[in-house]
DSSP file (Angstrom, degrees, kcal/mol; ACC not computed):
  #  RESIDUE AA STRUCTURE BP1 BP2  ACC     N-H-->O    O-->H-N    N-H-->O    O-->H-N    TCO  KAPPA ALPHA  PHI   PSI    X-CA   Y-CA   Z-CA
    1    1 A X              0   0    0      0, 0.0     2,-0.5     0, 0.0   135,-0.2   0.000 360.0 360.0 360.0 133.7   -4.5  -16.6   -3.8
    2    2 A X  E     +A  135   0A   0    133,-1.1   133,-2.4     2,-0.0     2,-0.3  -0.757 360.0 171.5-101.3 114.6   -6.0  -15.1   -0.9
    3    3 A X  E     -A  134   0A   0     -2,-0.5     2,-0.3   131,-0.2   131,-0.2  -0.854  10.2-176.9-130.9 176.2   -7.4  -11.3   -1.4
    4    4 A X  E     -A  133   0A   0    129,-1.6   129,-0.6    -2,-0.3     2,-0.5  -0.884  30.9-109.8-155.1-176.8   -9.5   -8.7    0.5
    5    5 A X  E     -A  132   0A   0     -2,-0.3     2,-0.3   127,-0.2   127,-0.2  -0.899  18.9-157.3-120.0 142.5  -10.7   -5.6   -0.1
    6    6 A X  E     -A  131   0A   0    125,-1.4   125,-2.6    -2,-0.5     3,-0.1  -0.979  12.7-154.2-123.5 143.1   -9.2   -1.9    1.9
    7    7 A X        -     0   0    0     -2,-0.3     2,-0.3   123,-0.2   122,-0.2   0.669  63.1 -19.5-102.4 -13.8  -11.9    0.3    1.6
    8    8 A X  S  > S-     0   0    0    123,-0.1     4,-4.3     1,-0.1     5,-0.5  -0.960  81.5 -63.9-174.5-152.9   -9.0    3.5    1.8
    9    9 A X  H  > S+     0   0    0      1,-0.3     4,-4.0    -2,-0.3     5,-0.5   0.986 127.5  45.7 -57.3 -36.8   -5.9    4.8    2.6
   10   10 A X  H  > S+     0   0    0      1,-0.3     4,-0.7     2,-0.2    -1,-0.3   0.779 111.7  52.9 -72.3 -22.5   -6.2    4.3    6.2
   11   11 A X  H  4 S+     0   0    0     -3,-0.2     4,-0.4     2,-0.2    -1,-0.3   0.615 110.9  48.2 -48.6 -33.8   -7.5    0.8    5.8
   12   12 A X  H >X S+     0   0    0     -4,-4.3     4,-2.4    -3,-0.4     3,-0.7   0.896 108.9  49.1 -69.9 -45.7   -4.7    0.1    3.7
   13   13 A X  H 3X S+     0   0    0     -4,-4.0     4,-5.4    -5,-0.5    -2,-0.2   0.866 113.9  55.0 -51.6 -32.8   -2.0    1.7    6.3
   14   14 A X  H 3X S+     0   0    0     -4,-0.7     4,-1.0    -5,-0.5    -1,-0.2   0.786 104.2  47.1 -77.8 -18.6   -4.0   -0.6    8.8
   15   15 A X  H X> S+     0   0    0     -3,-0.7     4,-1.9    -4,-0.4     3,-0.5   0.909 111.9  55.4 -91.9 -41.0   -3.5   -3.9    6.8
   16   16 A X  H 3X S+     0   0    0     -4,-2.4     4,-3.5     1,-0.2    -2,-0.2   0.941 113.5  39.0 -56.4 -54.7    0.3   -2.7    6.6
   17   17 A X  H 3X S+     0   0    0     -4,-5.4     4,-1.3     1,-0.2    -1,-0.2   0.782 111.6  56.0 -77.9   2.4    0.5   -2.5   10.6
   18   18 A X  H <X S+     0   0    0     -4,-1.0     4,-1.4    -3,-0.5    -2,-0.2   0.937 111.4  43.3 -86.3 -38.5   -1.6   -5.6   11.1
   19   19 A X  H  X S+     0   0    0     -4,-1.9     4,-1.5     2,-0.2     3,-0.2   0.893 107.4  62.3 -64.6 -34.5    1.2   -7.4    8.8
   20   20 A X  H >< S+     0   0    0     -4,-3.5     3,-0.8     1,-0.2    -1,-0.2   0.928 107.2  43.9 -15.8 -76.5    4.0   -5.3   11.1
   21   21 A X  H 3< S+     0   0    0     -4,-1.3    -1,-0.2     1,-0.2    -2,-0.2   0.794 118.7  46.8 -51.3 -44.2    2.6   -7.4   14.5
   22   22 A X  H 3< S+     0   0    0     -4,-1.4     2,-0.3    -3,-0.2    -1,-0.2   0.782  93.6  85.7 -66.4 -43.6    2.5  -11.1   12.2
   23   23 A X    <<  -     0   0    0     -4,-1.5     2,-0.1    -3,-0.8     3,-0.1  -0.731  66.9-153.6-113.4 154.0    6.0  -10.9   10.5
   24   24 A X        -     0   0    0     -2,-0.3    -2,-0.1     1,-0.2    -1,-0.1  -0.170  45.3 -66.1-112.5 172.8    8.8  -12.2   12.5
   25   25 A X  S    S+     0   0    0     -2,-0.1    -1,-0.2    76,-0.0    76,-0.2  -0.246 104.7  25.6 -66.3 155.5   12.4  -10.9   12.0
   26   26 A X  S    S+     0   0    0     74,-1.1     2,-0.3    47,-0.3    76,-0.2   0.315  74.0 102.1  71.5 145.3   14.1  -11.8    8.0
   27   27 A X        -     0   0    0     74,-0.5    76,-3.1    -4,-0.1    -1,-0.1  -0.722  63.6 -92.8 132.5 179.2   12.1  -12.6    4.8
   28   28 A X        -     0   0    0     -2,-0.3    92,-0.7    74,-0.2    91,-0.3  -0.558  31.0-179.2-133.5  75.9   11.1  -11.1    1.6
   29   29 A X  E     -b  120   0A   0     74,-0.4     2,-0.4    90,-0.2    92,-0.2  -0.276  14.8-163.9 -36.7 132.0    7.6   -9.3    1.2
   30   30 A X  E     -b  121   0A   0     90,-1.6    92,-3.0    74,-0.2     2,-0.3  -0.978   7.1-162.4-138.5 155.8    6.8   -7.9   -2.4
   31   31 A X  B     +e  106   0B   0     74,-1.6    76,-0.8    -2,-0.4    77,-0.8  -0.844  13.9 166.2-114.7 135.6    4.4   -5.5   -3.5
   32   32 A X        +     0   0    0     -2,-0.3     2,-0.2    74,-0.1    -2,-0.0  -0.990  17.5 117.9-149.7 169.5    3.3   -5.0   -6.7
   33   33 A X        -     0   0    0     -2,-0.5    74,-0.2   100,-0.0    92,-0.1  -0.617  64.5 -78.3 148.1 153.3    0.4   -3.3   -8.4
   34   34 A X  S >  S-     0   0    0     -2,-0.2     3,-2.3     1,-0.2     4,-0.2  -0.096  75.2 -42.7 -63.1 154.1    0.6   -0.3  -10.9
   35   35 A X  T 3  S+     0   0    0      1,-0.2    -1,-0.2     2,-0.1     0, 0.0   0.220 128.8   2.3 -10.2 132.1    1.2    3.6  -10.0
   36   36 A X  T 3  S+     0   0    0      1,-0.1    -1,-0.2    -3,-0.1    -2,-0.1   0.561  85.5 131.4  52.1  11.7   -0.6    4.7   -7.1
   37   37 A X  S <  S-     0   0    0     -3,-2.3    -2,-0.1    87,-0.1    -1,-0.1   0.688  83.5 -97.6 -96.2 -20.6   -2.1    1.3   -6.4
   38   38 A X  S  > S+     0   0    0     -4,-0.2     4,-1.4    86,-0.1     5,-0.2   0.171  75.5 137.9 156.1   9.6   -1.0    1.8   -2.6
   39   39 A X  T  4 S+     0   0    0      1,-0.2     4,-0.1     2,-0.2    -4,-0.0   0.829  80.3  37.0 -41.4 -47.3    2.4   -0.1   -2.0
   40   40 A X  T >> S+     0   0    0      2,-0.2     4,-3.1     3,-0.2     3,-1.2   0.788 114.2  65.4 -83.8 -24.0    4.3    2.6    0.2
   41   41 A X  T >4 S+     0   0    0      1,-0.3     3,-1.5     2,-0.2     2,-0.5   0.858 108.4  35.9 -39.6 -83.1    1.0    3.3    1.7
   42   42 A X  T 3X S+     0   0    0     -4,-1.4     4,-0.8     1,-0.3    -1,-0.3   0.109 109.3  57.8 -70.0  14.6    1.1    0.4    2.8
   43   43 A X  H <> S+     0   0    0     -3,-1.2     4,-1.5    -2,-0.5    -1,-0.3   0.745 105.4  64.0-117.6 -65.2    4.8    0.1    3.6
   44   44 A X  H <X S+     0   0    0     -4,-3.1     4,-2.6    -3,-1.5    -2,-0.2   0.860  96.9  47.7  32.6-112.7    3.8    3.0    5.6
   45   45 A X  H  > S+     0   0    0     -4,-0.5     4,-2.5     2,-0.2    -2,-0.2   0.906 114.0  52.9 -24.2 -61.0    1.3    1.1    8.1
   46   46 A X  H >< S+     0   0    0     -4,-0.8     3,-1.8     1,-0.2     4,-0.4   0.865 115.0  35.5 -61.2 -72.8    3.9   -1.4    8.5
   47   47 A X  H >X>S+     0   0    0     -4,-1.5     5,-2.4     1,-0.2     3,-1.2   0.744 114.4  53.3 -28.0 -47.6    6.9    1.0    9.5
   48   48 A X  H 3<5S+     0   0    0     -4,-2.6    -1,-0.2     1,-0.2    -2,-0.2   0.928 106.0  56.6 -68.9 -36.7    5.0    3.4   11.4
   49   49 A X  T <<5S+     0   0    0     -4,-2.5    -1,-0.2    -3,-1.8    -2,-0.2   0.693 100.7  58.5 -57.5 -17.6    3.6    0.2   13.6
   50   50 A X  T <45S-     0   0    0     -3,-1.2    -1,-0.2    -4,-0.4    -2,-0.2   0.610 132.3-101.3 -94.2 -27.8    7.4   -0.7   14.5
   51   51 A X  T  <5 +     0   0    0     -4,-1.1     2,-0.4     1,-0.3    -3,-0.2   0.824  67.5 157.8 112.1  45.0    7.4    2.8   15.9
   52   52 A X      < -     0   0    0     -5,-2.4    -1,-0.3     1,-0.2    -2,-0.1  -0.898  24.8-162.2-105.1 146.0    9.3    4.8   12.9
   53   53 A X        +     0   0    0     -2,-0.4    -1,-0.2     2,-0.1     3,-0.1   0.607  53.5  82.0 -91.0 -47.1    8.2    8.4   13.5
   54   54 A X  S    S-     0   0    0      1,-0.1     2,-0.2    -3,-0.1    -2,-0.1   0.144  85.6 -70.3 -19.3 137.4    9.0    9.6   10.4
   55   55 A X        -     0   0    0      1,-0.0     2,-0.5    -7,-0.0    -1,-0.1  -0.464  30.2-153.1-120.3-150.5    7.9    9.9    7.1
   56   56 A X        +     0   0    0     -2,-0.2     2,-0.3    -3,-0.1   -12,-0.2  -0.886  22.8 166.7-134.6 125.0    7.8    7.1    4.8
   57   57 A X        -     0   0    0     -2,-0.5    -2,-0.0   -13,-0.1     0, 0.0  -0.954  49.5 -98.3-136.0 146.2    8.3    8.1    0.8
   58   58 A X        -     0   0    0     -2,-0.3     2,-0.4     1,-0.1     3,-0.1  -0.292  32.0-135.0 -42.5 156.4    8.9    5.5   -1.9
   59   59 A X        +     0   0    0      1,-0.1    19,-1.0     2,-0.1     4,-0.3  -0.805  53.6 144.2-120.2  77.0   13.0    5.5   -2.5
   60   60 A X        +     0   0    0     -2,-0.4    21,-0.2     2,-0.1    -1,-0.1   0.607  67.9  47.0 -80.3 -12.6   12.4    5.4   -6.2
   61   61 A X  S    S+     0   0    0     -3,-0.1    -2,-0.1     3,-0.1    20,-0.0   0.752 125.0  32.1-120.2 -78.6   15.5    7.7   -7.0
   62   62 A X  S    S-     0   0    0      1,-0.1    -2,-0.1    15,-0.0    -3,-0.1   0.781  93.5-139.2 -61.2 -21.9   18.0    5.5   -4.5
   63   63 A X  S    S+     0   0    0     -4,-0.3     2,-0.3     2,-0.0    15,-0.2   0.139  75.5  38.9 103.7 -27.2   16.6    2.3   -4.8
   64   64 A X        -     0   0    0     13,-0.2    13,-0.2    -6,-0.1     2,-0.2  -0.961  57.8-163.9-153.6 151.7   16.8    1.3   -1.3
   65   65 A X  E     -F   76   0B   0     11,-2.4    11,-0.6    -2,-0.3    -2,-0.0  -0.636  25.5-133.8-150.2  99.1   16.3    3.2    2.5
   66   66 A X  E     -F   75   0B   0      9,-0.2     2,-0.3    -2,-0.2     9,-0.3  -0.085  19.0-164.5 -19.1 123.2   17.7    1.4    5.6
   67   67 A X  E     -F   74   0B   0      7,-1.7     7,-2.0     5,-0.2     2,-0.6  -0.994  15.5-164.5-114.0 154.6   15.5    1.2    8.6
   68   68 A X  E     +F   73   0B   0     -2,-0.3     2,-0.5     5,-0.2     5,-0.2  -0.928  26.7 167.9-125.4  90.8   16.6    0.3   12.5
   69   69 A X        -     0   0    0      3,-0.8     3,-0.1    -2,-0.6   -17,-0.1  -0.755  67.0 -36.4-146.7  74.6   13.1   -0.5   14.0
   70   70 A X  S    S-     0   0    0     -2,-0.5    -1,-0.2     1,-0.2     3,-0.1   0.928 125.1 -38.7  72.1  59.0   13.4   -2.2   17.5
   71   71 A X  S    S+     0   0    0      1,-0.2     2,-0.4    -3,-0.0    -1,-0.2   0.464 116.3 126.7  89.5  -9.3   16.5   -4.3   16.8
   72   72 A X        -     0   0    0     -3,-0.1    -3,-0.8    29,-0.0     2,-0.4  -0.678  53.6-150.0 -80.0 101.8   15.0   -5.0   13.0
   73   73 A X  E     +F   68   0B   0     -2,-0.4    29,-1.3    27,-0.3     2,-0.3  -0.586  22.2 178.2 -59.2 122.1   16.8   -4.4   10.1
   74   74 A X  E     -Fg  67 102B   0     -7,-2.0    -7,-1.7    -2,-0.4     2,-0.3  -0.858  13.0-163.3-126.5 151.3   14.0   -3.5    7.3
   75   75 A X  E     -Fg  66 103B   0     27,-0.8    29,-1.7    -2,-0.3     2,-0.6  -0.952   6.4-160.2-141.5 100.9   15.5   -2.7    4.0
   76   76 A X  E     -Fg  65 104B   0    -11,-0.6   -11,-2.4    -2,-0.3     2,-0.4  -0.763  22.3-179.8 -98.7 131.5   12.4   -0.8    2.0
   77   77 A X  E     - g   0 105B   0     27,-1.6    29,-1.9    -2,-0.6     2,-0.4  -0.988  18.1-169.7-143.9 131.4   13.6   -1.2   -1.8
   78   78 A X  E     + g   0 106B   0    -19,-1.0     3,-0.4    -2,-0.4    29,-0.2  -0.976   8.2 174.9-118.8 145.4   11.9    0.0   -4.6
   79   79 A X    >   +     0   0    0     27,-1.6     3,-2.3    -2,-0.4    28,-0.1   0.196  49.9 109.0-131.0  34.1   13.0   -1.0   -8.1
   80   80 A X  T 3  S+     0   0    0      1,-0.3    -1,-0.2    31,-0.0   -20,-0.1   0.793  83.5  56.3 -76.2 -11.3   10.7    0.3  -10.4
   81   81 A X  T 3  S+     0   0    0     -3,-0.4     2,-0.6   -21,-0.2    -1,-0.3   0.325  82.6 124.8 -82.4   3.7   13.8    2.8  -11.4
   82   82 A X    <   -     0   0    0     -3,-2.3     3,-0.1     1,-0.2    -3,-0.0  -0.464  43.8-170.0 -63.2 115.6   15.9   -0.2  -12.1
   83   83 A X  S    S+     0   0    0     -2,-0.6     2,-0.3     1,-0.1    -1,-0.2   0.959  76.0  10.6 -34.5 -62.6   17.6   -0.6  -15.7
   84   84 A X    >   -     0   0    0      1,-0.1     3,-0.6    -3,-0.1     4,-0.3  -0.855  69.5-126.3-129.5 164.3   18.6   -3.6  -15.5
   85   85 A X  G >  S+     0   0    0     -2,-0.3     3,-1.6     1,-0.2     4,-0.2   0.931 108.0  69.6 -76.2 -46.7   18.1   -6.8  -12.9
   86   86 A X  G 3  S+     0   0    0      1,-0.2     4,-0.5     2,-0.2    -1,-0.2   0.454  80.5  80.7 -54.5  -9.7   22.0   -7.1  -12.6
   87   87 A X  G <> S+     0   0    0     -3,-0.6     4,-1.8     1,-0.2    -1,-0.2   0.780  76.4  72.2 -50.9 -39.2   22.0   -3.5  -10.5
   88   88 A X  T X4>S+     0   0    0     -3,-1.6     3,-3.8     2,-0.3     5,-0.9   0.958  89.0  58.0 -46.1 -76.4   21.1   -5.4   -7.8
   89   89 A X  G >45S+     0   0    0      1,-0.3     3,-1.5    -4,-0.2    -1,-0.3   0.815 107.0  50.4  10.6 -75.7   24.6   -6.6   -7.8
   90   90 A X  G 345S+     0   0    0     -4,-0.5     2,-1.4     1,-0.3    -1,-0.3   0.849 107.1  48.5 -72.1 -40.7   25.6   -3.5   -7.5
   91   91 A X  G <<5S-     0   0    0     -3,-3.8    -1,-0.3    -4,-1.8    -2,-0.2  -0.259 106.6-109.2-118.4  52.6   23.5   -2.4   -4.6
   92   92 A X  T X>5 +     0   0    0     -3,-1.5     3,-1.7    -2,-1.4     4,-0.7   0.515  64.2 146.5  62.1  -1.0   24.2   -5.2   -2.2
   93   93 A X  G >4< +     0   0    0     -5,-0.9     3,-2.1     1,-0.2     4,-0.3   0.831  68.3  59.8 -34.9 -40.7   21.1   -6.8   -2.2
   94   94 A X  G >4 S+     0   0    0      1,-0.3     3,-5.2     2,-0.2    -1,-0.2   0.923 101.6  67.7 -60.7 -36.7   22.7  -10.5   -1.7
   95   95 A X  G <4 S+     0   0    0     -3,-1.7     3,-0.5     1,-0.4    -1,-0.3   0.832  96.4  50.8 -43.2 -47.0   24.1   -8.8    1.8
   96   96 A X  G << S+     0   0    0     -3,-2.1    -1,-0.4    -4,-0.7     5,-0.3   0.364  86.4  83.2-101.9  11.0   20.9   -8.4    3.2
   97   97 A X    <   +     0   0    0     -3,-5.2    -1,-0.2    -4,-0.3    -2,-0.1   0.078  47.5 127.9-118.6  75.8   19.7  -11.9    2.8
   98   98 A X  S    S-     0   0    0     -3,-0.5    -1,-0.2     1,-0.1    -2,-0.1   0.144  81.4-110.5 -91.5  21.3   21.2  -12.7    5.5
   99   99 A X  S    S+     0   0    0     -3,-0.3    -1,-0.1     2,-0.1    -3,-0.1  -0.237 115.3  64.9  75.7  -7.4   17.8  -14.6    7.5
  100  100 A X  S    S+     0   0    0    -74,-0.1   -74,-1.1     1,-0.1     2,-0.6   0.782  88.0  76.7-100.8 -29.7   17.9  -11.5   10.0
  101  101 A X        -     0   0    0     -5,-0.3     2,-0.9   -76,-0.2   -74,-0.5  -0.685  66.6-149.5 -99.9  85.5   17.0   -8.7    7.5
  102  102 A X  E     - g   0  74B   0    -29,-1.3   -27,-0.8    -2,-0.6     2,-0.3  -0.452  11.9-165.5 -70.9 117.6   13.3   -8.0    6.0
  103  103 A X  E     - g   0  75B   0    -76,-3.1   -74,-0.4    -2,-0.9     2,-0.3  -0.901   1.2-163.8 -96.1 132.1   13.4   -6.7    2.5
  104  104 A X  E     - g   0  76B   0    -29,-1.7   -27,-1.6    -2,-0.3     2,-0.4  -0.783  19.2-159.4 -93.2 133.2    9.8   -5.1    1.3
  105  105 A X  E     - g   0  77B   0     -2,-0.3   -74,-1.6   -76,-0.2     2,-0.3  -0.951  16.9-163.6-123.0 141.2   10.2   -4.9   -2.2
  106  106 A X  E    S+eg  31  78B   0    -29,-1.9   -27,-1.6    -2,-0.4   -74,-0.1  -0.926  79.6   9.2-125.5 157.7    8.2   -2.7   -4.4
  107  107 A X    >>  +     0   0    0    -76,-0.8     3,-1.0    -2,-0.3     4,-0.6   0.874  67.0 168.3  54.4  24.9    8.2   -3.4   -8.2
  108  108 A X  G >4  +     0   0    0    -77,-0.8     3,-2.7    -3,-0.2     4,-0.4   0.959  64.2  76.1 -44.8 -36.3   10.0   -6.7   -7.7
  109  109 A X  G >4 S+     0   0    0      1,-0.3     3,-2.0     2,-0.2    -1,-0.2   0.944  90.1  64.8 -39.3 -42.6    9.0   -7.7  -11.9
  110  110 A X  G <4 S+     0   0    0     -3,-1.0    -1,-0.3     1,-0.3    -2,-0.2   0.814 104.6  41.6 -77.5 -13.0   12.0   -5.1  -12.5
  111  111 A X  G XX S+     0   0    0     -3,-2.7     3,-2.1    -4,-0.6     4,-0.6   0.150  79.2 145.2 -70.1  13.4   14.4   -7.5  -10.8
  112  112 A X  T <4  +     0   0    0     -3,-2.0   -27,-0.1    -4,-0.4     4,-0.1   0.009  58.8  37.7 -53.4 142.5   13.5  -10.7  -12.1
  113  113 A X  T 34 S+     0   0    0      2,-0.3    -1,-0.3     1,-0.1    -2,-0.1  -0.204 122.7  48.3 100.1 -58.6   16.1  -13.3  -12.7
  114  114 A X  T <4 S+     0   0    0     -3,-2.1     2,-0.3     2,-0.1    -2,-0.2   0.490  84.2  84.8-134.6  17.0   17.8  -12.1   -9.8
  115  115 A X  S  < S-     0   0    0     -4,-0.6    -2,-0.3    -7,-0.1     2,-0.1  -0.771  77.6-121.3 -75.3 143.4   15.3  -11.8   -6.5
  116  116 A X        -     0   0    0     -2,-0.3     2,-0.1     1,-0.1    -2,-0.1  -0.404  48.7 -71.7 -87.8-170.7   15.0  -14.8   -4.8
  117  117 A X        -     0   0    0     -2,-0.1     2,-0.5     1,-0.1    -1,-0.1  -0.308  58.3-115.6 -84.8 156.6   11.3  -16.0   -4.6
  118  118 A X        -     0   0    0      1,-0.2   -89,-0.2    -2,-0.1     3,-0.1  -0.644   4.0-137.4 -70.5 126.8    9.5  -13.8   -2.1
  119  119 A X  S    S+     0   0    0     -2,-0.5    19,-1.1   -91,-0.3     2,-0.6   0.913 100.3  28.3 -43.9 -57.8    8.0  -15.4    1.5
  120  120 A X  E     -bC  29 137A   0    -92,-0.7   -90,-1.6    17,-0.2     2,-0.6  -0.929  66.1-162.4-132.7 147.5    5.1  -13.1    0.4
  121  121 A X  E     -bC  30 136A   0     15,-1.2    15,-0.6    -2,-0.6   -90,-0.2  -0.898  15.2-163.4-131.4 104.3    4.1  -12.0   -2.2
  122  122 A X  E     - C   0 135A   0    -92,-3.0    13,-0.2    -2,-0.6   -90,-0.1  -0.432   6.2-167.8 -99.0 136.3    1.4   -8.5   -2.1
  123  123 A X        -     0   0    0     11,-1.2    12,-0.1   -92,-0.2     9,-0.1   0.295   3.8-168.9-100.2   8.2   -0.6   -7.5   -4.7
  124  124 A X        +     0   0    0     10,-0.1     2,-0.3   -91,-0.1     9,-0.2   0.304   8.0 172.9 -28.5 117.7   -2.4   -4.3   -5.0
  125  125 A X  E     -D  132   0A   0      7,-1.4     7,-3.7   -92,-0.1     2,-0.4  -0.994  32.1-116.4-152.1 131.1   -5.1   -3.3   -7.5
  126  126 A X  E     +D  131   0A   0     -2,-0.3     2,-0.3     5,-0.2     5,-0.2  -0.446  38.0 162.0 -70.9 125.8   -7.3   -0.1   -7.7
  127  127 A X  E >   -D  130   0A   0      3,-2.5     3,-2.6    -2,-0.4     2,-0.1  -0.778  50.5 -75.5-157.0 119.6  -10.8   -0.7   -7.3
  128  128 A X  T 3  S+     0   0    0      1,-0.3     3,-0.1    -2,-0.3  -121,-0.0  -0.329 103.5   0.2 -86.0 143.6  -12.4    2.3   -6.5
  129  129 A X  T 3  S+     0   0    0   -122,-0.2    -1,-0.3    -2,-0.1     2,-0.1  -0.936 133.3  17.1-103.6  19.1  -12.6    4.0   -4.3
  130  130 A X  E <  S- D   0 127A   0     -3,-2.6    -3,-2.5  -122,-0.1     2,-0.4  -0.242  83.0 -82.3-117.3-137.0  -10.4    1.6   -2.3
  131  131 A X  E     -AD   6 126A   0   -125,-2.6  -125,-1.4    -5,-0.2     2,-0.6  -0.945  14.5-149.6-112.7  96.5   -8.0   -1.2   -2.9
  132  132 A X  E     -AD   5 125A   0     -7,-3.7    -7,-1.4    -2,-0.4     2,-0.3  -0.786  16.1-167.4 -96.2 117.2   -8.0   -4.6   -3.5
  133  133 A X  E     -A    4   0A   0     -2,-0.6  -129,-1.6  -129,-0.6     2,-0.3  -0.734   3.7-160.0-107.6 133.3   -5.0   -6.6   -2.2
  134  134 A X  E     -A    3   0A   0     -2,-0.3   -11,-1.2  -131,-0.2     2,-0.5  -0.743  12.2-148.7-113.6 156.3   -4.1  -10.7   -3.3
  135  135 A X  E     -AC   2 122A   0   -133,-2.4  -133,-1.1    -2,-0.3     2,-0.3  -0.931  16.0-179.2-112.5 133.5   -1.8  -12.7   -1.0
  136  136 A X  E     - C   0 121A   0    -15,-0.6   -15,-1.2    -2,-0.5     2,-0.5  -0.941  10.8-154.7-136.5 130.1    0.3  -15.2   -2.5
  137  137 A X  E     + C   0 120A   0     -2,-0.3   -17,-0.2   -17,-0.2   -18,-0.1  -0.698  18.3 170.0 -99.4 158.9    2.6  -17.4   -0.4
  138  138 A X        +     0   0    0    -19,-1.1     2,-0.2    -2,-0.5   -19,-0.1   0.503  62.1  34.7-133.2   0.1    5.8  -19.1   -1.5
  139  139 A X  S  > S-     0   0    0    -20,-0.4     4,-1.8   -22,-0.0     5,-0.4  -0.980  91.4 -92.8-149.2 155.9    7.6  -20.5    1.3
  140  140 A X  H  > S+     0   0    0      1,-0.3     4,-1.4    -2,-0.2    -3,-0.0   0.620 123.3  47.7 -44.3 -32.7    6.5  -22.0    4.4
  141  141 A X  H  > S+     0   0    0      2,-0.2     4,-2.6     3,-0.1    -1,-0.3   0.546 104.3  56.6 -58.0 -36.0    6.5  -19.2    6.3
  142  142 A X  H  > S+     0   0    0      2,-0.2     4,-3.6     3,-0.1     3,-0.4   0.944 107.5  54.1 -79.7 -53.6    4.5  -16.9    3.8
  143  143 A X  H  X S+     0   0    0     -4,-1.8     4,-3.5     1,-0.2     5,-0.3   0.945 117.3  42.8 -32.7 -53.8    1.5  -19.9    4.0
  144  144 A X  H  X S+     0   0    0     -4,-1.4     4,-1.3    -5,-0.4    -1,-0.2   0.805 106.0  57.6 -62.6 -28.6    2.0  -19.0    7.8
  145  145 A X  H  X S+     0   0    0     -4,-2.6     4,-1.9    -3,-0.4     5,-0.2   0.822 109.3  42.3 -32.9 -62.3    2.1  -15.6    7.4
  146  146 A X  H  X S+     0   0    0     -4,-3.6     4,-2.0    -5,-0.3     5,-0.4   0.985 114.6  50.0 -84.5 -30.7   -1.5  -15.2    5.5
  147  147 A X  H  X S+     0   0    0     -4,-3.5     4,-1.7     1,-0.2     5,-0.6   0.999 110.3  46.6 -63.0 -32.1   -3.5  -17.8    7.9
  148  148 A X  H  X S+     0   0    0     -4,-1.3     4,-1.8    -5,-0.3     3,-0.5   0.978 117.2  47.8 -56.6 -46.6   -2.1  -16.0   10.7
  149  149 A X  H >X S+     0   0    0     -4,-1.9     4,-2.4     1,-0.2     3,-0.8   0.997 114.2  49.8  -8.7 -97.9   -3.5  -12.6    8.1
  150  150 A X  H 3X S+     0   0    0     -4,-2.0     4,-1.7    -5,-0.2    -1,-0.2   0.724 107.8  47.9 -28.9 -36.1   -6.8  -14.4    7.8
  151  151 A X  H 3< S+     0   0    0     -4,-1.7     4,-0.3    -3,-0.5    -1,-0.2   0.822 114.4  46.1 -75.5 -51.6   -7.5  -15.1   11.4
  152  152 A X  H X< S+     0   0    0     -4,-1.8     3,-1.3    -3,-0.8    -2,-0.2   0.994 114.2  47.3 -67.2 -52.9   -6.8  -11.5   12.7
  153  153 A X  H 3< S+     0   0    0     -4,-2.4    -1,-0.2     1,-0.3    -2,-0.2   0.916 112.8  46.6 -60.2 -43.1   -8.7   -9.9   10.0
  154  154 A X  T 3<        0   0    0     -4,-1.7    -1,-0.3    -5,-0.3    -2,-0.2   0.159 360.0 360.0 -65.6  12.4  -11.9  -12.2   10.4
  155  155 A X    <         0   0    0     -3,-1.3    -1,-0.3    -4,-0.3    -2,-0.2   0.150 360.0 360.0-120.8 360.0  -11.6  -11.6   14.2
């Protein structure tokens, strides 16, 4: 597992828009990391890099918030409000893995059982005063995903 250090927010936001430029249309990003550890920060970076103007707040009370970001479907879903994994069901998920659609996932553990395995898989852990973030890949594309990561950052 591949990690780095963001030294604050705005180094985190940056790590979000460098992954923006990298990831191709479709997949599954997850984030995980405890309260405050920087996930919609960095969920953030990425959106704002696609050119949403807006701003960008966890959807912890709906569960999911649509975005239309140069011809991209992005589905920003957090599930730390889930009950149960079988909600998902209910909120359409299977619809959007349709290869065209990137789902960012926050709190995937509360869907287990019924996410499929993530292309990437984000980590986030306070270590203050910044962030430390682990890469983990799980499909051939998330292996491509972090060397392409790795190259850009060391550059």
């Amino acid at each position: 597992m591949d990690s780095h250090y963001l030294s604050d927010e705005a180094a985190t936001e940056a790590f979000g828009a460098t992954l923006a430029q990298l990831l191709g249309n479709g997949g599954i990003v997850t984030l995980s990391g405890q309260l405050g550890a920087g996930k919609t920060t960095l969920i953030r970076g990425f959106l704002h890099a696609l050119g949403h103007q807006g701003a960008v707040k966890s959807p912890t009370y709906t569960l999911v918030e649509p975005y239309e970001l140069d011809g991209r479907p992005i589905m920003h879903f957090d599930l730390y409000r889930l009950g149960d994994p079988e909600e998902l069901e209910y909120l359409g998920f299977r619809d959007y893995l349709d290869g065209s659609t990137l789902c960012l996932i926050e709190w995937p553990e509360k869907g287990k059982g019924y996410l499929p395995q993530a292309d990437l898989a984000l980590r986030l852990e306070v270590s203050a005063p910044g962030r430390t973030i682990s890469m983990k890949a799980n499909t051939d594309a998330g292996f491509a995903l972090i060397s392409a990561l790795e190259a850009k950052i060391s550059s």
